[in-house]
Legacy VTK file of the C-alpha trace (Angstrom):
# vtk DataFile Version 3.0
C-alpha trace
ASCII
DATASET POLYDATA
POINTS 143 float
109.150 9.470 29.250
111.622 7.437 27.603
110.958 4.079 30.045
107.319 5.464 30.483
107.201 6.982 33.147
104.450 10.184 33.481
104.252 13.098 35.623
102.153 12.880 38.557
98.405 13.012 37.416
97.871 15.408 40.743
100.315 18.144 39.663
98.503 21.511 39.536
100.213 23.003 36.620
99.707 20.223 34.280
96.122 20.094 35.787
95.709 23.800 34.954
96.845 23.330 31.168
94.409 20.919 30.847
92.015 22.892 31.728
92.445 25.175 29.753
93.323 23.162 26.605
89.320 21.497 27.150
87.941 25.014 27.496
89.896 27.090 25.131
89.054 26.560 21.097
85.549 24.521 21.584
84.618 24.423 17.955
88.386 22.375 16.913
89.299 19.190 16.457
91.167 18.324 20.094
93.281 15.388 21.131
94.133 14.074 17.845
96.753 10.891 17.248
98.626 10.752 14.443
101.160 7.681 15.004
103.047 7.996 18.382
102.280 12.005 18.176
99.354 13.867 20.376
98.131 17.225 18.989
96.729 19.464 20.629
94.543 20.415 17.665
93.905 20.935 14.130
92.173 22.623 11.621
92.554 23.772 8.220
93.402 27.306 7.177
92.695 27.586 3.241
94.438 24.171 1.211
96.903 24.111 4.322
97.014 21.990 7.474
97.240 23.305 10.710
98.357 22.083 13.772
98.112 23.907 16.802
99.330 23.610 20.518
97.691 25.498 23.592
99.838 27.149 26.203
99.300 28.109 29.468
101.648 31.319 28.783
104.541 32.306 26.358
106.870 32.305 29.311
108.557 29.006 27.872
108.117 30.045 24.328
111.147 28.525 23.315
110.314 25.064 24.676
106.479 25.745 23.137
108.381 26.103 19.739
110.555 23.230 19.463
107.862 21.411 20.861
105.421 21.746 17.769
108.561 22.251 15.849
109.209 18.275 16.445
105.139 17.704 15.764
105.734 19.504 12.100
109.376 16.951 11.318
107.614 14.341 12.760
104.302 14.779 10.352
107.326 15.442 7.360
108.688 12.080 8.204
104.715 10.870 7.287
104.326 12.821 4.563
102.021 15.138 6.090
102.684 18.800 5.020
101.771 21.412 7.961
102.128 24.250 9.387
102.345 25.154 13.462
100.490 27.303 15.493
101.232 28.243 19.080
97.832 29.462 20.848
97.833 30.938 24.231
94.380 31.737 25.347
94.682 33.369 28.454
97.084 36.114 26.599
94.890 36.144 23.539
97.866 35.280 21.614
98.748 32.916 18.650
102.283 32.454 16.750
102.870 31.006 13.346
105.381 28.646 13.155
106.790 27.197 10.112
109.423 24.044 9.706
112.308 26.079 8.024
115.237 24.003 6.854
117.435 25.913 10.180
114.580 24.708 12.427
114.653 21.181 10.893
118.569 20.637 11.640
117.884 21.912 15.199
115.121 19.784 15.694
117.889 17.106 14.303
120.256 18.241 16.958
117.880 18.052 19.838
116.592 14.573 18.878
119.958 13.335 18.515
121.326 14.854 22.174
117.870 13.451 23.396
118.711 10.191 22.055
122.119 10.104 23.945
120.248 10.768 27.196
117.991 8.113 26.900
120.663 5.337 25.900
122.838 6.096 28.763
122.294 3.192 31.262
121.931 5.826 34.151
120.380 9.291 33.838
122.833 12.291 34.087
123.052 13.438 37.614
120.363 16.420 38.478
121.249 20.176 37.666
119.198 22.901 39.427
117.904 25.511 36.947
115.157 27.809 37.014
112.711 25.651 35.404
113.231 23.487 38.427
110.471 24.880 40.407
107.330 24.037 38.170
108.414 21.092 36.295
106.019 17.749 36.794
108.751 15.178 37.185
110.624 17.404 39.454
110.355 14.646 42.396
111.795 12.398 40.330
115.281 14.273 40.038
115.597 15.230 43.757
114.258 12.749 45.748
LINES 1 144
143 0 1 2 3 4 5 6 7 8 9 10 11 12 13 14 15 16 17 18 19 20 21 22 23 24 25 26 27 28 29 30 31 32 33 34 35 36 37 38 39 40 41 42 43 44 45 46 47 48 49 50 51 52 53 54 55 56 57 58 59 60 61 62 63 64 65 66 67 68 69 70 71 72 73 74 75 76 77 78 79 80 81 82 83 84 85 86 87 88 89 90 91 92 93 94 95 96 97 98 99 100 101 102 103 104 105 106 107 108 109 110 111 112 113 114 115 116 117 118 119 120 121 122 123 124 125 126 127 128 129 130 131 132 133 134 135 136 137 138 139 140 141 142
């Protein structure tokens, strides 16, 4: 992503959450841009701002968290106060999630080793792991 390059528009999986991101929650505000972010959506619960991210499934819920956990320090850096929320439709599911000081410094740490990747003049050499098998760029690494 980092020299702009995007996942294949054709891959099913991203094609599925798609789908249901433009079915699931009709009545929010979808799609929204707030400087180089893209959320999923918003609303308002009470005084507070919510922003919320739709997942397929809570299999990667880790990755779902520090996902919107990055959206939430991100908004901070704008001075936008919010709060997460991680919606999974097809389980019926949602999960609050709050930008706690400990989630801040990992977000910290994760930007930072992120930032190493990208400013090495070759990208590390390819590790199989299990999330191998359905991620979108996957032709990229073993081709």
């Amino acid at each position: 992503m980092s020299r702009q390059i995007c996942p294949g528009e054709s891959y099913e999986l991203l094609q599925i959450g798609r789908l249901i991101q433009s079915q699931a929650y009709v009545r929010e505000h979808k799609e929204v841009r707030v400087g180089h972010l893209v959320l999923d959506l918003i609303h308002r619960s009470g005084k507070n701002f919510v922003v919320a991210e739709v997942k397929k499934s809570s299999r990667v819920l880790e990755a779902a968290r520090m996902q919107l956990a990055f959206y939430l320090f991100e908004l901070k850096q704008m001075d936008i106060d919010a709060e997460g929320e991680l919606l999974f439709p097809e389980e019926k599911r949602r999960e609050p999630v709050v930008l706690t000081p400990e989630l801040e410094e990992k977000v910290v740490a994760v930007k930072q080793a992120v930032s190493q990747v990208v400013s090495q003049p070759l990208p590390p050499s390819p590790l199989r792991n299990r999330y191998c098998r359905r991620c979108a760029y996957g032709e990229f690494c073993w081709a």
